[in-house]
C-alpha positions as CSV (number, residue, x, y, z in Angstrom):
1,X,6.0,-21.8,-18.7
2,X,3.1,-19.6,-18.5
3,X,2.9,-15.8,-19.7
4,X,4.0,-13.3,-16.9
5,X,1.3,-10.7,-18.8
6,X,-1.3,-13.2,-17.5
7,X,-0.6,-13.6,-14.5
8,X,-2.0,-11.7,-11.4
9,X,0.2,-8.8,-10.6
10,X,1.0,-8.4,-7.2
11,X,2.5,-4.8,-6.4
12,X,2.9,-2.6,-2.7
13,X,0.8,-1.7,-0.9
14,X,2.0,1.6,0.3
15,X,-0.9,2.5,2.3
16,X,0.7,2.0,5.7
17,X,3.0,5.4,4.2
18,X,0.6,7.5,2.3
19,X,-2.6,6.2,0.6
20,X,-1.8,8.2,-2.6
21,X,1.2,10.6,-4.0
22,X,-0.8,13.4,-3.2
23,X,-2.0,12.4,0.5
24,X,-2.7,15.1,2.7
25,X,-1.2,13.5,5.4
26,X,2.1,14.4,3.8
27,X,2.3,18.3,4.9
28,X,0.9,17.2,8.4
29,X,3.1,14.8,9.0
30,X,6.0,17.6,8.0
31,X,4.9,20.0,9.9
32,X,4.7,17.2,12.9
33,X,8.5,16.2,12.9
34,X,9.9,19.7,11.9
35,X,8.1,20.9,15.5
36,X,9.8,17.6,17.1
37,X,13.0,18.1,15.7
38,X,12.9,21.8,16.5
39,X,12.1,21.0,20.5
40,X,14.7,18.7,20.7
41,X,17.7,21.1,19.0
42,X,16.0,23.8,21.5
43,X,16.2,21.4,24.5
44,X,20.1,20.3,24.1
45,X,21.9,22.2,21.6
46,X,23.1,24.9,24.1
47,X,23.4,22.1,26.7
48,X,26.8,20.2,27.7
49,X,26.1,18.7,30.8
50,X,24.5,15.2,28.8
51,X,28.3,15.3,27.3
52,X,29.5,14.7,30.7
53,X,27.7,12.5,32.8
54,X,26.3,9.7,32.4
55,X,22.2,10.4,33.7
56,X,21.6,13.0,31.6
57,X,23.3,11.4,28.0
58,X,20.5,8.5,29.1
59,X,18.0,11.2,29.1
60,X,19.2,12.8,25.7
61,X,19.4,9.1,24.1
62,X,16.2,7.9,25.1
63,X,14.9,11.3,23.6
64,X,16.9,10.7,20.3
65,X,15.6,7.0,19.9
66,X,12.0,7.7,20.2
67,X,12.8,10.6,17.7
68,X,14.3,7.8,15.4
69,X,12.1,5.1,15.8
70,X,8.8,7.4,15.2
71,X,9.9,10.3,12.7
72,X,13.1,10.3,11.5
73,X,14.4,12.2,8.4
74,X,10.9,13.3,6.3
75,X,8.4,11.5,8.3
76,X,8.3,8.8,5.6
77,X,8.1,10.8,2.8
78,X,10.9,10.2,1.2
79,X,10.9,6.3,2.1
80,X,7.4,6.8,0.3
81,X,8.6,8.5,-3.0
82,X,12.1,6.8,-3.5
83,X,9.7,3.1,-3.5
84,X,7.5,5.0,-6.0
85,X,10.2,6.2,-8.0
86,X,11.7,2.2,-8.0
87,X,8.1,1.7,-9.4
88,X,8.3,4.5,-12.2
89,X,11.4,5.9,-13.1
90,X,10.0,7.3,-16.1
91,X,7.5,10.0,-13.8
92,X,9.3,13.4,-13.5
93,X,6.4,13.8,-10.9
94,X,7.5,11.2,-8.6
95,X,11.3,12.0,-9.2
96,X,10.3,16.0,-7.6
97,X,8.6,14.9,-5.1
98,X,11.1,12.3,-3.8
99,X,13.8,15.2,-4.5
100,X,11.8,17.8,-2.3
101,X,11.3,14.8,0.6
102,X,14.6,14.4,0.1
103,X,15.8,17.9,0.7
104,X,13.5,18.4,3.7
105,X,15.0,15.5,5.3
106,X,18.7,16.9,4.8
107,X,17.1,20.1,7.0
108,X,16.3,18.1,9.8
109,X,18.8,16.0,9.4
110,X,21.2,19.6,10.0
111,X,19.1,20.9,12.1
112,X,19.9,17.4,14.5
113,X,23.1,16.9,13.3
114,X,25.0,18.8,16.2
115,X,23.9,15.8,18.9
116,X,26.2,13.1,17.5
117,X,28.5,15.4,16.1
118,X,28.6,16.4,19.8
119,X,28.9,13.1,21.5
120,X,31.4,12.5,18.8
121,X,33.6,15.1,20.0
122,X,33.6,13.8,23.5
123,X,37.5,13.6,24.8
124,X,38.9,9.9,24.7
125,X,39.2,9.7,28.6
126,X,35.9,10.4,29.1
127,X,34.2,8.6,26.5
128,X,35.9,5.7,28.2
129,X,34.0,6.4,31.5
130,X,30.6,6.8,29.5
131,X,31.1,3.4,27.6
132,X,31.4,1.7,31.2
133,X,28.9,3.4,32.9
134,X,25.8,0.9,33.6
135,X,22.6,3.0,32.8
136,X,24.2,3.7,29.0
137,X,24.8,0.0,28.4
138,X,21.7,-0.1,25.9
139,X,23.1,2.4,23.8
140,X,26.6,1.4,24.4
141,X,27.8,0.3,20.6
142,X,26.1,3.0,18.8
143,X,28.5,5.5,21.4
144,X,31.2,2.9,20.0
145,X,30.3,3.4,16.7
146,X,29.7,7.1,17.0
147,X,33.1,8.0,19.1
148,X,35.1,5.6,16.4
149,X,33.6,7.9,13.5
150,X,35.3,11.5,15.3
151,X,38.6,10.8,13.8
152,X,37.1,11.9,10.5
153,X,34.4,14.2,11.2
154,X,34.5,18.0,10.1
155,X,33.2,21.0,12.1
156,X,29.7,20.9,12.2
157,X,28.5,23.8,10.1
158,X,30.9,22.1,7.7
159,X,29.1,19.0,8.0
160,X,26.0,20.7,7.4
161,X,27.4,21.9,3.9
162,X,28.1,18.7,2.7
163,X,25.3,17.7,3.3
164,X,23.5,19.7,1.3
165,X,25.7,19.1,-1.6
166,X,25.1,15.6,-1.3
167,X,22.0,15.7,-3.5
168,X,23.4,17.5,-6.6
169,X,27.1,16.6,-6.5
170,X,26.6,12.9,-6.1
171,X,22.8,11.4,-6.3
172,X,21.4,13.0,-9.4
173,X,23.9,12.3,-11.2
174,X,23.4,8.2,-10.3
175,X,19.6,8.7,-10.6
176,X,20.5,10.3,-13.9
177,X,22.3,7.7,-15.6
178,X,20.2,4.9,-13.7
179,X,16.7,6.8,-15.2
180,X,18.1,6.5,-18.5
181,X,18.9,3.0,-18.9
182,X,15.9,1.9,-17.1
183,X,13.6,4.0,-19.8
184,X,15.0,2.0,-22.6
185,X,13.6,-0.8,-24.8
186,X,15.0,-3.1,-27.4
187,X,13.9,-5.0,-29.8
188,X,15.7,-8.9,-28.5
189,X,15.2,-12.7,-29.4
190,X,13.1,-14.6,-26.5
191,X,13.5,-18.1,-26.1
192,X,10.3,-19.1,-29.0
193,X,12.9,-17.4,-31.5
194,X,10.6,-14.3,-31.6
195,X,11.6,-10.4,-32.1
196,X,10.3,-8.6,-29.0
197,X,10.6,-5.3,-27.5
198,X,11.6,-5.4,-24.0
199,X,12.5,-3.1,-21.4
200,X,16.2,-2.6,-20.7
201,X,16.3,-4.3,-17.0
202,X,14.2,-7.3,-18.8
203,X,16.8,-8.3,-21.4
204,X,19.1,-9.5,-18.7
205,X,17.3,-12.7,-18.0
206,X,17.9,-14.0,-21.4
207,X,21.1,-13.8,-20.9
208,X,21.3,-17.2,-19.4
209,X,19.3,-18.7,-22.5
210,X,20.7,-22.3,-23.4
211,X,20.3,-20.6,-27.0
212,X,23.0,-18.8,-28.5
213,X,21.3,-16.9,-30.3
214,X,18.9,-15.5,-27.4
215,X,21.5,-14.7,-25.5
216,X,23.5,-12.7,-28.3
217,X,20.7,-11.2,-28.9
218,X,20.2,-9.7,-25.9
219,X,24.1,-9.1,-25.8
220,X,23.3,-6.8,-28.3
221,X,20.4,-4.8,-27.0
222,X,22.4,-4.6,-24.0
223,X,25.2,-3.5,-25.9
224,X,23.6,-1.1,-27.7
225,X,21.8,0.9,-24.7
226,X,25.5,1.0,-22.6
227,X,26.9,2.1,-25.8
228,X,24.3,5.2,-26.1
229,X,25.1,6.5,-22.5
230,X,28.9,5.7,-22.1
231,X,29.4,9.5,-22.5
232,X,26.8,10.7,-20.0
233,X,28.2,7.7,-17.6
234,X,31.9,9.1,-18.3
235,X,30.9,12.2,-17.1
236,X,29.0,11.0,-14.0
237,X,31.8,8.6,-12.4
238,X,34.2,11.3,-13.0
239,X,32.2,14.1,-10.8
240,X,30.8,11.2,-7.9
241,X,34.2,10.4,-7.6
242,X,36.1,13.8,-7.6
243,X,33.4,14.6,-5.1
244,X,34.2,11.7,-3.2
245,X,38.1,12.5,-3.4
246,X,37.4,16.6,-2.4
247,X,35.3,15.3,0.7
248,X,38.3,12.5,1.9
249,X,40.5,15.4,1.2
250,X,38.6,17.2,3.6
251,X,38.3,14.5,6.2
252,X,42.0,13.9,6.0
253,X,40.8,10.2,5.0
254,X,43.9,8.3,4.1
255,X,42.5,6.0,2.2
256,X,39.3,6.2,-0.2
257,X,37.7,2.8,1.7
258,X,38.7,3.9,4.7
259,X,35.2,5.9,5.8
260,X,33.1,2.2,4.6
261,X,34.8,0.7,6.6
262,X,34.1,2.4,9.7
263,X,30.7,2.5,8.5
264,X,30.5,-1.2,8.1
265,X,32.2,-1.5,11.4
266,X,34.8,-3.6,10.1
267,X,38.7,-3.3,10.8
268,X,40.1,-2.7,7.6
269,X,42.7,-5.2,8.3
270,X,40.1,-8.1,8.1
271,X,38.6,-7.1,5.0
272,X,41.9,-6.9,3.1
273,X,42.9,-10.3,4.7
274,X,39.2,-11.9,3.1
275,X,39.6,-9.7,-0.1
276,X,43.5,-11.0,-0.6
277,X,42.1,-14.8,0.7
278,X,39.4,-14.1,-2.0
279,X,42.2,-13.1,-4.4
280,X,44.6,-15.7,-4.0
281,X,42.0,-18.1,-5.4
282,X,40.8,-16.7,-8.0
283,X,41.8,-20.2,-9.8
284,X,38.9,-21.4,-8.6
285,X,36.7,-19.2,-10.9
286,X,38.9,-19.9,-13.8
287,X,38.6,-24.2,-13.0
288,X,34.5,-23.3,-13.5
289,X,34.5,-21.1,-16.2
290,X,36.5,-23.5,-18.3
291,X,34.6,-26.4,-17.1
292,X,31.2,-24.3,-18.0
293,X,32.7,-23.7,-21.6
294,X,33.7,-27.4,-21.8
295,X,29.9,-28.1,-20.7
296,X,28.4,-26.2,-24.0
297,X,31.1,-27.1,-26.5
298,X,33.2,-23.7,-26.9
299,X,36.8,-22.8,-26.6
300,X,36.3,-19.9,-24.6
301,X,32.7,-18.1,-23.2
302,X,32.0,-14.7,-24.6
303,X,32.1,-11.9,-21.6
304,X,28.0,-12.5,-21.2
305,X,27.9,-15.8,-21.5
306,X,29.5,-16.3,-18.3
307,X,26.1,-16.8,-16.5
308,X,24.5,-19.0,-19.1
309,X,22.7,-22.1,-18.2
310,X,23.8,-25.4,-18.3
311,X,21.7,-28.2,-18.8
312,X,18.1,-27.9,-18.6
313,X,15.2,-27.5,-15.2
314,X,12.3,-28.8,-16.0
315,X,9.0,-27.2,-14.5
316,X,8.4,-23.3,-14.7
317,X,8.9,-21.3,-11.5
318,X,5.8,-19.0,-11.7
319,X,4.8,-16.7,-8.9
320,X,2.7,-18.9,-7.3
321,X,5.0,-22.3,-7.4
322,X,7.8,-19.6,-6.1
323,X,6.1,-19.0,-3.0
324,X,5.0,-22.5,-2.4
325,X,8.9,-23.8,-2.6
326,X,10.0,-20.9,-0.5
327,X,6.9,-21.7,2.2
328,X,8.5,-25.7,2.5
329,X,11.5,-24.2,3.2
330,X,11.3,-21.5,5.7
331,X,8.5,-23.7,7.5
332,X,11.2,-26.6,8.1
333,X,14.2,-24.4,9.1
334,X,12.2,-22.0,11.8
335,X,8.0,-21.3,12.4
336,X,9.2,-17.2,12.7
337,X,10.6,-17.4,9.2
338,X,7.0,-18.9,7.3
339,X,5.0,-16.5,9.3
340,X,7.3,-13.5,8.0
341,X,7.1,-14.3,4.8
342,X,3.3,-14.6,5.0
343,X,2.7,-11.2,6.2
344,X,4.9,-9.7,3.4
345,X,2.8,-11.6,0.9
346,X,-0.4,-10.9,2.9
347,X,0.3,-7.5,3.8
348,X,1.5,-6.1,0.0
349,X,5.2,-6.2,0.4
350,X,6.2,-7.6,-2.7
351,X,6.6,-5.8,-6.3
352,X,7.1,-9.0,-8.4
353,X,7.3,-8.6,-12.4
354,X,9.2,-6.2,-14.8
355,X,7.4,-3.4,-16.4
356,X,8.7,-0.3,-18.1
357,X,10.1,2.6,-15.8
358,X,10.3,0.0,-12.8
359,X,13.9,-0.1,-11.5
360,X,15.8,-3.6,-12.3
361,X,17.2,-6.2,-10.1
362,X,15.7,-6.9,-6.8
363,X,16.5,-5.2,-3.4
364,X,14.7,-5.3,0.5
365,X,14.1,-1.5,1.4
366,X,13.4,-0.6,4.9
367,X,13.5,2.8,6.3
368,X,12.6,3.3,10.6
369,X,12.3,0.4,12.7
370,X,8.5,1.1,13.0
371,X,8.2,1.1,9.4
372,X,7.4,-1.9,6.9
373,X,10.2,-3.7,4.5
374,X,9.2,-3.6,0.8
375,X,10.8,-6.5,-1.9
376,X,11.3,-5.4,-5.3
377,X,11.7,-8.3,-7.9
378,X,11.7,-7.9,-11.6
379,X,10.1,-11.5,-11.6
380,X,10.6,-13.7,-14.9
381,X,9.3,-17.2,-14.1
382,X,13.1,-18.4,-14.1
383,X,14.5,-21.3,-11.8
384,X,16.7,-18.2,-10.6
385,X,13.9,-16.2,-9.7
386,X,13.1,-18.4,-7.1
387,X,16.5,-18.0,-5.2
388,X,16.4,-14.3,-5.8
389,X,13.0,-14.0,-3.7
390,X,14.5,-16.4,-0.8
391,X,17.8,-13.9,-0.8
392,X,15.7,-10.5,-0.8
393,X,12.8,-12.2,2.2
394,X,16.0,-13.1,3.9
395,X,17.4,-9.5,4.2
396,X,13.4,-8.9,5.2
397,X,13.1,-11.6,8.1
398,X,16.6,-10.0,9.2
399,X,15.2,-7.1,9.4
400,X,11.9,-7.7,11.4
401,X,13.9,-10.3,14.1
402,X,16.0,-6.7,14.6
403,X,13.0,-4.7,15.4
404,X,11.8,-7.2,18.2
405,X,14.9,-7.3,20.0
406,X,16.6,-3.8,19.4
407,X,16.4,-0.1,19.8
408,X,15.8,2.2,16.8
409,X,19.5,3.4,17.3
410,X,21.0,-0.2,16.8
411,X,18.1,-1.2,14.2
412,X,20.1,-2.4,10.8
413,X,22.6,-4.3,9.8
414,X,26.2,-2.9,8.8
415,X,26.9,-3.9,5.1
416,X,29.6,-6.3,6.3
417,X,27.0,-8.4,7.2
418,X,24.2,-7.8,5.6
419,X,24.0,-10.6,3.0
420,X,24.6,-13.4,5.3
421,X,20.5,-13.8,6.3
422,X,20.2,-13.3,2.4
423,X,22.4,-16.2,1.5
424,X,21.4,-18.3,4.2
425,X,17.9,-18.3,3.5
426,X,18.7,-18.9,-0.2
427,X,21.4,-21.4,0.1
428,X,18.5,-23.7,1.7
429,X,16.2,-23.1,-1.3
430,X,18.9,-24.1,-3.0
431,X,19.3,-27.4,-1.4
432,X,15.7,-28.1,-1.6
433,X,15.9,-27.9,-5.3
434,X,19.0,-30.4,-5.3
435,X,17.7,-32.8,-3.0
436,X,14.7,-33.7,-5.6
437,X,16.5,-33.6,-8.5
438,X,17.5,-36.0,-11.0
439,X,21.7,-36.7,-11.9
440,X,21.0,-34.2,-14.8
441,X,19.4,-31.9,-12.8
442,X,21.2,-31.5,-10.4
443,X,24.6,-30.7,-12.6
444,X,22.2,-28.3,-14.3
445,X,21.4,-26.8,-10.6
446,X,25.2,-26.9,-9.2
447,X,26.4,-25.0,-12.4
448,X,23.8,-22.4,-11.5
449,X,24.6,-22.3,-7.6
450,X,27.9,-22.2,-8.6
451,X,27.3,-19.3,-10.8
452,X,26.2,-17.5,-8.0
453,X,28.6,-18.1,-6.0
454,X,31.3,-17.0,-8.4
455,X,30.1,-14.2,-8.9
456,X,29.4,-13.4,-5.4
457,X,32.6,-14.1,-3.8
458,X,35.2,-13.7,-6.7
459,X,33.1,-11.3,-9.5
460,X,32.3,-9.1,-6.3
461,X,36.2,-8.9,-5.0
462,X,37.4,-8.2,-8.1
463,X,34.7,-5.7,-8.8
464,X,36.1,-4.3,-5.7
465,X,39.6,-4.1,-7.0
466,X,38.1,-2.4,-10.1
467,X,37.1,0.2,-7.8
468,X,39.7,0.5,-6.2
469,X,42.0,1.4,-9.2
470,X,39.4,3.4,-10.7
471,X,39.5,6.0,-7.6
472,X,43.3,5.7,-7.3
473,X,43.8,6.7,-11.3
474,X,40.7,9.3,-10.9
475,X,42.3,11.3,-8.2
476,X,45.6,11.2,-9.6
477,X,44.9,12.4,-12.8
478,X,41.9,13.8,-12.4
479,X,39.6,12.5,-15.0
480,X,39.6,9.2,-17.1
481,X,38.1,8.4,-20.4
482,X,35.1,5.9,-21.0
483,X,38.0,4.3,-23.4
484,X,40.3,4.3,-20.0
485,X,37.3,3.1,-17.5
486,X,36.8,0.3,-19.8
487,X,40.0,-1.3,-19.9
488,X,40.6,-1.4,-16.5
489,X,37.0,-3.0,-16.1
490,X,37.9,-5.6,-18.6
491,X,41.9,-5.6,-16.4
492,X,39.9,-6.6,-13.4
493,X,37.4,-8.4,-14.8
494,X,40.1,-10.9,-16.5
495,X,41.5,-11.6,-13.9
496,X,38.9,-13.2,-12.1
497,X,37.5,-15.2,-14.8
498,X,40.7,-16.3,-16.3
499,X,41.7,-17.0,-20.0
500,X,38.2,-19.4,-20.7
501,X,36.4,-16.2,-20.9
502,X,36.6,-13.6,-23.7
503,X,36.7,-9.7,-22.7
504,X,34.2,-9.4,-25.5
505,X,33.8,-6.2,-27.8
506,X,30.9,-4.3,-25.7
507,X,32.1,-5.8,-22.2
508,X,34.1,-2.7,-22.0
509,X,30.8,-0.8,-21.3
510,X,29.3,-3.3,-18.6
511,X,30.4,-1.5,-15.5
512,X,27.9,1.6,-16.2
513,X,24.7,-0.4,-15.0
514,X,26.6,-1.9,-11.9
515,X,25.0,0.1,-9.2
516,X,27.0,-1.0,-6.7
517,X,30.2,0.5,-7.9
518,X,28.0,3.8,-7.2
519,X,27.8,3.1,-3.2
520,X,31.7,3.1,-3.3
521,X,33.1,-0.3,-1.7
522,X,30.4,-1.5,-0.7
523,X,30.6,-5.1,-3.1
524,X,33.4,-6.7,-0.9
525,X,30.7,-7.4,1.9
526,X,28.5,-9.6,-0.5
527,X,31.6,-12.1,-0.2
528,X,32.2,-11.7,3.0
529,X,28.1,-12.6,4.0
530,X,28.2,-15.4,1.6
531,X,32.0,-17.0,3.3
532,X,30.4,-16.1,6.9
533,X,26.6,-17.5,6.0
534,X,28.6,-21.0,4.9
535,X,29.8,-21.6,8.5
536,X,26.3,-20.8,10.0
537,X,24.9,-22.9,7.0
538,X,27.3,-25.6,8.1
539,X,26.0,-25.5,12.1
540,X,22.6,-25.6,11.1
541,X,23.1,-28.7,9.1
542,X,24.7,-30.3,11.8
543,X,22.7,-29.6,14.3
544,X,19.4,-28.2,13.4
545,X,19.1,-26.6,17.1
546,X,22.2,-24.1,16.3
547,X,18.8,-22.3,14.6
548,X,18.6,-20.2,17.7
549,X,21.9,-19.2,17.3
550,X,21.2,-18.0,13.8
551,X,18.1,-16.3,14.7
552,X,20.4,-14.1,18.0
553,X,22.8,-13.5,15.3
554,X,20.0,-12.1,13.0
555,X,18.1,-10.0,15.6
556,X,21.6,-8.6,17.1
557,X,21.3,-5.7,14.7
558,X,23.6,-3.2,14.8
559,X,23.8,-3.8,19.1
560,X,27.7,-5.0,18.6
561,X,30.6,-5.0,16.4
562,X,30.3,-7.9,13.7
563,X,33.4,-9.4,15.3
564,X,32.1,-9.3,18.6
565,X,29.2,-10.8,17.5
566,X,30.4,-14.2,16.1
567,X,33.4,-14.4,18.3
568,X,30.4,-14.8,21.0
569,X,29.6,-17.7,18.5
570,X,32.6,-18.8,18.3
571,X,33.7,-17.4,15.4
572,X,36.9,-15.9,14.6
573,X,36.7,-13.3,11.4
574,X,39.9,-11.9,12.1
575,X,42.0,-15.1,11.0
576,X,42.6,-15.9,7.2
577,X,41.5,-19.4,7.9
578,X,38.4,-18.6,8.5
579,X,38.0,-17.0,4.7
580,X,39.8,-19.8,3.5
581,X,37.8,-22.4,5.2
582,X,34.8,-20.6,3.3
583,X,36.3,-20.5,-0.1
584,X,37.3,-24.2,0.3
585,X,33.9,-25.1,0.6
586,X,32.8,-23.2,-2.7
587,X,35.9,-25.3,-4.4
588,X,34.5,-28.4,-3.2
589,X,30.9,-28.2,-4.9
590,X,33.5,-27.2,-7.9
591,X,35.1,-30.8,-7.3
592,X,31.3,-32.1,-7.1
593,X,29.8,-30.1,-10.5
594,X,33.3,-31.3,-12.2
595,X,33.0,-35.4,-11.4
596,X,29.2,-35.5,-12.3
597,X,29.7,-33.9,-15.5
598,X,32.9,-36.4,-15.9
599,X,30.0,-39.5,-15.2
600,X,27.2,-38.0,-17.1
601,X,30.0,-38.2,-20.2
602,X,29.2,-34.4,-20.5
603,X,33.3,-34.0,-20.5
């Protein structure tokens, strides 16, 4: 496996934003969408006749989309600095300039607020005449979405304050603790047996080392950088979620899921029917993880060995032989996909290997509809890595078949969906990999896919849960312990992986680098994309036609409800049997893994 130091090292290319962090183009472009923003409050804030019939709404929403789709909050500025502060966390430089771009767009952002605050407002009889009135049918869901949101809304100068708070009540604080664990370095074992420093968002990887003592090493590292900010990360759940609970309180929210939901335009009734189907086989998870612990001779996996490999891959997986798997695979499922992922690679779109400062993980960013997507990857040359660029190109490819077919207004996906393209796209990377494997490959390659997926559908639910408790004991008694936090972690985390896997001393921490749990509820849709890309998996397979069908699905956007959208399909997310069809299919590559390991002699 060769050196990622040698390699070339493929970063943005942010020029399409701002050619530098000091661009003039910057106050310019400010100035610009302040005097847009400005003419458009001046043109209807006084007004109510667009709030009544149905000409003159077209008028103001054509107006609002071109606003969207051109200018938007900060002209790009803060799109701009928040990728440059992914790049270097460590740059109090970057971090002031994102936070100024920031606060800028919060001023337009008031200064516009009153127009869907407004529509918002609009009495129930009437909206009901608007949403059937023919010249407002391209706008019609986001006037769904925008009228289903009223119920919670506050008075608009009260709005406004929020949203100024938002910044230091809730997003320093999780660019606090996130700054401080992506600045550290430890000194770890990597897989030659060597001591090496590495950065914090680095040491992860060797986590699935077949080598014990690689991955205790890095256990420890981990361990030991957790352990130094549990105090700071005590402090910071507590005042997010207080701030979280004094806002609900506000809203008259009933419960503290209840706003993502709406957002995700999801009927909370379906996703506690998937997250209770989800729950109700968790014995799914604990059949793998004692049939993983079987696989490397142990009574019982410590907490972060739960994602070690099994069995060995053979070949590395740089950069280059990445992109050439990935190109065979997009090029047979659809011509549109290939020449997407081309232009990201051609065009600078991808960040690709760890370095100090640079945010961890991996993540798609977009920002207006007539802006370019950006991948971040923290690439390591593992088999993994390759699966990780397939999932964050698929969230990309979603998001460019949106901007052919929508308006800036229905551009996006809601977060209910949004990992289905992801986990489509990677599933048949997957498959590729399988399909030319040997019999001891290919155990080595279900174990991993099957790592993912546990931890996808049934690590992600019972994250959820997690959350769920941790805002419920929060409010009531108004602030918890780290000692507190980290039991009912290790509670929820239990009960998903099941007695073959030790809550190990240190676990307790592990919930303080979880971003996610930061977004509040927002986990529960990766399992929901991964049981909904399964059936769409399963069509393609079948037929490889039902493409197209994928491909409307992926450009619908934000244009209908989620429901709406695969019942046109054919789909049916409201029943449990849909979930459970999905979490059947994940126990029968468990059944497969379980009886090739039984005729390799491996148990």
């Amino acid at each position: 496996m060769s050196d990622v130091s040698s390699q070339v090292q493929p970063t943005w290319n942010l020029n399409d934003l701002f050619t530098s962090d000091t661009d003039p183009l910057m106050a310019q472009r400010r100035k610009e969408i302040g005097e847009k923003t400005c003419a458009f409050a001046r043109k209807w804030k006084e007004r109510t006749d667009y709030l009544e019939v149905p000409s003159v709404l077209r008028e103001a929403l054509d107006e609002y989309e071109q606003w969207s789709r051109t200018d938007g909050f900060a002209a790009g500025e803060a799109y701009y600095f928040s990728l440059r502060f992914a790049q270097d966390q460590t740059d109090p430089a970057i971090k002031a300039k994102m936070n100024l771009a920031e606060e800028f767009g919060k001023k337009l952002q008031n200064e516009i607020r009153f127009f869907e605050h407004s529509i918002a407002m609009i009495p129930e009889e009437r909206q009901k005449k608007l949403l059937e009135a023919e010249e407002l049918k391209p706008y019609r869901h986001f006037l769904e979405m925008t009228f289903a949101k009223a119920k919670y809304l506050l008075t608009e100068p009260e709005e406004k304050i929020l949203s100024m708070l938002g910044t230091t009540s809730y997003g320093n604080w999780i660019d606090m603790v996130e700054g401080f664990l992506n600045r550290e370095e430890r000194e770890v074992l990597d897989h030659d047996g060597k001591l090496v420093r590495k950065p914090f968002n680095e040491i992860f990887s060797l986590l699935k080392s077949r080598q014990k003592e690689v991955r205790d090493s890095a256990a420890t590292g981990i361990n030991s950088v957790l352990a130094q900010y549990a105090d700071v990360a005590e402090a910071e759940i507590n005042s997010v979620i207080n701030f979280r609970k004094t806002v609900d309180q506000l809203r008259n929210v009933d419960r503290p899921d209840r706003t993502r939901h709406i957002a995700d335009d999801m009927d909370t009734e379906v996703v506690d029917a998937a997250l209770a189907a989800v729950e109700r086989r968790f014995q799914i998870a604990h059949r793998y993880y004692a049939l993983k612990a079987k696989l490397i001779g142990v009574d019982r996996l410590a907490y972060h060995e739960r994602n070690v490999e099994v069995g060995e891959v053979h070949g590395s997986y740089t950069w280059d032989d990445s992109k050439a798997l990935i190109r065979k695979v997009f090029g047979r499922l659809d011509d549109e996909f290939l020449a997407v992922f081309n232009a990201f690679e051609s065009e600078g779109r991808f960040d690709v290997f760890p370095r100090k400062g640079k945010a961890g993980g991996a993540f798609c960013a977009h920002y207006l509809i007539t802006y370019p997507t950006y991948i971040l990857l923290n690439h390591t040359n593992q088999l993994y890595d390759v699966l990780v660029i397939a999932h964050e190109v698929g969230h990309g490819i979603n998001n460019e078949l949106i901007k052919k077919k929508q308006n800036s207004l229905h551009f996006g996906t809601p977060a209910s969906t949004a990992e289905v393209a992801s986990t489509f796209m990677e599933d048949f990377v997957f498959d590729e990999l399988l399909h030319s494997a040997d019999e001891e490959t290919r155990l080595a390659l279900l174990m991993l896919k099957m790592d993912e997926e546990i931890s996808t559908i049934f690590r992600q639910v019972a994250c959820y849960r997690f959350e769920q408790a941790l805002h419920e004991r929060i409010r009531s008694e108004g602030y918890l312990s780290k000692e507190d936090i980290g039991k009912l972690f290790q509670e929820n985390m239990a009960a998903y992986m099941g007695p073959s896997v030790e809550q190990s001393p240190g676990s307790e921490n592990w919930w303080i680098y979880w971003s996610h749990i930061r977004k509040f509820f927002y986990v529960y849709s990766y399992a929901t994309g991964l049981l909904i890309s399964k059936s769409l998996q399963a069509r393609v397979k079948a037929d490889a036609n039902e493409i197209g069908k994928v491909k409307e699905f992926l450009a619908a956007g934000r244009s209908a409800s989620p429901k709406d959208i695969f019942a046109a399909m054919g789909i049916d997310i409201t029943k449990a049997s849909f979930w459970d069809a999905g979490l059947q299919k994940v126990e029968d590559e468990l059944e497969k893994a379980d009886e090739l390991a039984k005729q390799l002699g491996k148990i």
